[in-house]
N, C-alpha and C positions, 0 to 999 in steps of 0.2 A: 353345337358340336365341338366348336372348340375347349369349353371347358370342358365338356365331357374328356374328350382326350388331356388335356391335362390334369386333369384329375382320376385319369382311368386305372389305378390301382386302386382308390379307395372305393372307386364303384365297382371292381372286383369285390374286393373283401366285404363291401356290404350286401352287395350278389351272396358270394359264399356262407354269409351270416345268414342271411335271410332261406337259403336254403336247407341250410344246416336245420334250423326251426322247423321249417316245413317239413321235411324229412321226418323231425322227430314228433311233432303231433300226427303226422300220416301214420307213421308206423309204430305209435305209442313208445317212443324210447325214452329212455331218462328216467324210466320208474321200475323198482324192485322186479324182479319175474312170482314175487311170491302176492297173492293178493290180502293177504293180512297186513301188510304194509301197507299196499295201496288205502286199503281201506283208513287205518292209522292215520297217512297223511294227509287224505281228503276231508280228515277232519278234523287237521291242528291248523294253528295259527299258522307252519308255513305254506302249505297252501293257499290259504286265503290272500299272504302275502305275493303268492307268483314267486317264490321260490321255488327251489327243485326238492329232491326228497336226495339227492346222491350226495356225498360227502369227495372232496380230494381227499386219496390217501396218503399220510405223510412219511408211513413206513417205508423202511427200504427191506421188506422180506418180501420174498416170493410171493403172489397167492396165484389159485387158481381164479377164473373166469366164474362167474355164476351162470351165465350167459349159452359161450361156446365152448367153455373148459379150455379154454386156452391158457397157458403157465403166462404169467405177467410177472418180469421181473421185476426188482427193488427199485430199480433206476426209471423204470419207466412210468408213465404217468397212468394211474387207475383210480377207483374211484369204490365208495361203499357205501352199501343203504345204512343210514340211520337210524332204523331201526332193529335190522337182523342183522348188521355190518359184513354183509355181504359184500365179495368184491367183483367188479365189472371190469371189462377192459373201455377203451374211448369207444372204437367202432360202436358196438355193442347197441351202447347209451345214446349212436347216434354225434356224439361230439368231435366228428371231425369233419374236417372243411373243404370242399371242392376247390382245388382249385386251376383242373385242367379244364381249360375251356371248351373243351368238345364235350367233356362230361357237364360243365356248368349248360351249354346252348341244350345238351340231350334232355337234361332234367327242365329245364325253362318250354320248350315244348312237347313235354308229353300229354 
């Protein structure tokens, strides 16, 4: 117990890592909405490698969401298929991180 508490940040964040995961294989995120890509990446090299198919976007121009249509500004962090360069917002793809613990203990017991 004791190190757990001293160490209880990092066992948050690897909480929050680890659900982040879980999330995105329950609910297939992290991959294009189009299935022509899917297909593409299931069978190139990065697949095989446990790579992802999504790219960080490095532009600073607006796009829209693939996803939810939501406008994703320049500044903020998005992301696009490698294939069709399609652009995602984080939710979306599932990449973002719990880290209110009522939400991390809700999703730990469902």
């Amino acid at each position: 117990m004791k190190r757990l508490k001293a160490n209880e940040y990092e066992v948050i964040e690897n909480l929050a890592d680890q659900l982040m995961r879980l999330r995105r294989s329950k609910d297939g995120l992290g991959l294009c909405s189009r299935s022509e890509c899917v297909d593409k990446f299931k069978k190139s090299k990065h697949y095989q490698a446990g790579q992802g198919m999504m790219t960080p976007n490095t532009t600073n121009q607006p796009s829209k969401c693939g996803r939810c249509t939501t406008v994703i500004e320049g500044f903020e962090d998005s992301f696009y298929c490698m294939y069709c360069k399609e652009c995602y917002c984080p939710p979306c793809l599932g990449y973002s991180k719990y880290y209110d613990l009522g939400e991390l203990d809700a999703l730990i017991h469902m």
